[in-house]
C-alpha positions in Angstrom: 104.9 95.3 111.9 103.3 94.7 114.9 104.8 91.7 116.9 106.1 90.5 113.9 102.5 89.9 112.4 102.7 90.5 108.1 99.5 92.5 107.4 97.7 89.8 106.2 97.6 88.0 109.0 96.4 91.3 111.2 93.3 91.7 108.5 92.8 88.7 108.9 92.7 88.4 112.8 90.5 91.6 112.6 87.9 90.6 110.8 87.1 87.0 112.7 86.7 89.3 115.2 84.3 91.7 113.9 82.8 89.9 111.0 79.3 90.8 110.6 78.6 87.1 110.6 76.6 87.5 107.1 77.2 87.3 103.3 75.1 88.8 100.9 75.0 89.1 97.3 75.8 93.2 96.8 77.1 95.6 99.6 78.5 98.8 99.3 81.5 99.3 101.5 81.5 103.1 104.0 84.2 104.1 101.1 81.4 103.7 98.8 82.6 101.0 96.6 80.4 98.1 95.7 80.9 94.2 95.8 78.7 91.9 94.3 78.6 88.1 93.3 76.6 87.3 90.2 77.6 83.8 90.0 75.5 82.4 92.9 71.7 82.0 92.6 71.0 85.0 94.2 67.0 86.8 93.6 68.2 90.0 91.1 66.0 92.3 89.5 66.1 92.3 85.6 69.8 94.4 85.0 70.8 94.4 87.8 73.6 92.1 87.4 74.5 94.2 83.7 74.2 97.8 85.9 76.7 96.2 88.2 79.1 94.7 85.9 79.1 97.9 83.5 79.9 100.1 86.9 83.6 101.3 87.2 83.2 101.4 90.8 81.7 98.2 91.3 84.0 94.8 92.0 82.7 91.1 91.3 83.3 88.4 93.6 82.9 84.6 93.2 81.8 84.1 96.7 79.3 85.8 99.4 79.9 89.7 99.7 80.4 89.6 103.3 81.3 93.2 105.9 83.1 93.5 108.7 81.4 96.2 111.5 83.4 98.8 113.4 82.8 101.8 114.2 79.3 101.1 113.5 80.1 101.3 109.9 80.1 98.3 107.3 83.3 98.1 105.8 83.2 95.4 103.0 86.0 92.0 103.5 87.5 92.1 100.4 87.9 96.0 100.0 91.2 97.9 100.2 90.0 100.2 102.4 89.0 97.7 105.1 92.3 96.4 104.4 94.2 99.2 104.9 92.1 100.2 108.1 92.2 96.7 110.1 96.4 97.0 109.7 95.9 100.6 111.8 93.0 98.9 114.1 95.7 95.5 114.7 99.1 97.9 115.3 97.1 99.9 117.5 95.6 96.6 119.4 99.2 95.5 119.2 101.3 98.3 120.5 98.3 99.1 123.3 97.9 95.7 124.3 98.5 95.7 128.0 96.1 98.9 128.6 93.5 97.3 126.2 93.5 94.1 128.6 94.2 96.4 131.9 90.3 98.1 130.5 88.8 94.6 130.1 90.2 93.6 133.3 88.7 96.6 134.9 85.4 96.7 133.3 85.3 92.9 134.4 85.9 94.1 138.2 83.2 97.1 137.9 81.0 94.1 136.1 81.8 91.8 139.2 81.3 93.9 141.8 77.5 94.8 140.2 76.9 90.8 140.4 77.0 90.9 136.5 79.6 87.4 135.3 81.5 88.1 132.3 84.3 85.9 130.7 87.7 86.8 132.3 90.5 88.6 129.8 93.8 88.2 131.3 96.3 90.6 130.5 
């Protein structure tokens, strides 16, 4: 594992950083899979909450289904696939860490030098 992070603690790094910063309650996930919470007061149409629980593909929650944005794509928190993606995204982060802060430190420079201020990443 990278820098001797377990993979919960990588997912879980990830996806402060690109949490969506909302919770709603249904989403499908990009692997198509659908999360939903029927025990908050949330505004369903009549059977919605049945269709949901009667779907095979369909997962309930207790809390706010809330998505984490990469890519442009809305992978759902609590979904495996997310899971198993933010451990790639971290390793990756982790074993390209210098050149991923050498491009931040660049692009800050290019930034600078346009008279544009943008919080310093030190490598």
């Amino acid at each position: 594992m990278s820098d001797a992070m377990t993979p919960a603690e990588l997912v879980a790094i990830i996806d402060r950083a690109f949490d969506s910063r909302s919770g709603s309650s249904v989403r499908q996930c990009e692997c198509g899979r659908t999360f939903f919470n029927p025990s908050m007061d949330w505004d369903w149409e009549d059977g919605e909450i049945e269709k949901l629980v009667n779907d095979p593909n369909a997962t309930a929650l207790t809390y706010a289904v809330t998505a984490v944005v990469l890519d442009g794509r809305y992978f759902v928190s609590d979904c495996r696939c997310w899971h198993e993606r933010a451990i790639k995204v971290g390793e990756w982060l982790c074993a390209n860490q210098d050149s991923v802060a050498e491009f931040f430190a660049e692009k800050r420079r290019v930034l600078a030098a346009k008279l544009i201020r943008t919080p310093e990443i030190i490598p």
